[in-house]
SEDREN-200750 format. One line per 4 residues: their letters; for each residue x, y, z of C-alpha. Coordinates in steps of 0.02 Angstrom, whole numbers, plus 50000, padded with zeros to 5 digits. Layout:
BEGIN
A> X,Y,Z ~ ...
//
This chain:
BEGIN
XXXX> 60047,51684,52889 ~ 60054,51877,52823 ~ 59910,51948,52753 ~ 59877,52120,52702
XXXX> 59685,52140,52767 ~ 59574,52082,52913 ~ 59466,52012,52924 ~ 59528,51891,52794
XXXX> 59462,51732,52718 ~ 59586,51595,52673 ~ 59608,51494,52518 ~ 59561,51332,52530
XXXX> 59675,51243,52613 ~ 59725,51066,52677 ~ 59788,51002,52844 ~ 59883,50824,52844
XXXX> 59929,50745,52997 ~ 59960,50549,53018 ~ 59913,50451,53167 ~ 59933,50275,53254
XXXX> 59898,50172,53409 ~ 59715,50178,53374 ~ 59600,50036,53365 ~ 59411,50051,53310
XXXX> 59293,50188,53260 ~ 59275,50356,53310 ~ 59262,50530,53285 ~ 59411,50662,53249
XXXX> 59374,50844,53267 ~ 59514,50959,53210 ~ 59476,51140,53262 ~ 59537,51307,53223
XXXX> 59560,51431,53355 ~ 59622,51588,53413 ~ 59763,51548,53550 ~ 59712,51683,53688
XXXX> 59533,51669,53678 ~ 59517,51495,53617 ~ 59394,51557,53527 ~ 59340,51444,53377
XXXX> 59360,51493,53184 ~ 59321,51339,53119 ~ 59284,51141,53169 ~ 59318,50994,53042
XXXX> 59219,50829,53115 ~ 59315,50665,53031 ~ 59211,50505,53058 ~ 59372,50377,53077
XXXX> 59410,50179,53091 ~ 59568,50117,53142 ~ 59596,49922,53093 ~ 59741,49875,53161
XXXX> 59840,49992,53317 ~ 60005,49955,53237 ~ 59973,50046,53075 ~ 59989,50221,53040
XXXX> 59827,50312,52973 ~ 59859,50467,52867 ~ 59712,50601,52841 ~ 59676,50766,52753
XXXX> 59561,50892,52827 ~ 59496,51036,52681 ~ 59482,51203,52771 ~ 59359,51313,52651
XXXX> 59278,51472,52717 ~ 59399,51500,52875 ~ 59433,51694,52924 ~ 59529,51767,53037
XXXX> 59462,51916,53123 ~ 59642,51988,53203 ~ 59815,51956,53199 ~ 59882,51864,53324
XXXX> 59926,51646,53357 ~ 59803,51523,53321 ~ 59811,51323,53358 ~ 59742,51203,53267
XXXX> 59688,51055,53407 ~ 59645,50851,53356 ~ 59525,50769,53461 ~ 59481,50589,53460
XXXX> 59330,50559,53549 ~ 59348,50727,53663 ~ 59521,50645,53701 ~ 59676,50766,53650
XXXX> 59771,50719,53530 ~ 59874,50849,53445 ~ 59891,51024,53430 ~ 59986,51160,53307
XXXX> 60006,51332,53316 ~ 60044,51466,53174 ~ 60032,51673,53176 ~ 59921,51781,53061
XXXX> 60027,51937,53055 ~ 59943,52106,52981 ~ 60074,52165,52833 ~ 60107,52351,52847
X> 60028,52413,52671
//
């Protein structure tokens, strides 16, 4: 992800990601964080109800308002319940002006 300034605010944007083999409510929390210091930029809390384990569940989380304070990797982590479920990594990179 280049940018020319930091700290820099995102768009808005959206994260889809699809999921199965779940069964019953619960509670998704996507969350934003630097790689090193796993320190958190944002958290997205999804209230979530699987019918039917066989079935494939497909969500959008809107990211508004998330900066990034330094260049570097960041991850982007799915929890079910505290359980891991996925995680994602990308690289804010500073562009030379």
């Amino acid at each position: 992800l280049p940018v020319t300034e930091l700290p820099w605010t995102a768009e808005p944007f959206y994260l889809y990601f699809c999921l199965t083999d779940g069964i019953g409510a619960g509670t998704l929390l996507v969350e934003i964080a630097d790689a090193d210091s796993l320190a958190t930029v944002d958290k997205i809390p999804i209230a979530i109800q699987f019918d039917d384990p066989t079935k494939r569940k497909r969500l959008v989380a809107s990211v508004t308002g998330c900066t990034f304070e330094a260049p570097g990797r960041y991850q982007v982590t799915i929890t079910a319940d505290s359980e891991f479920v996925a995680l994602s990594v990308f690289d804010v990179e500073l562009l030379e002006a």
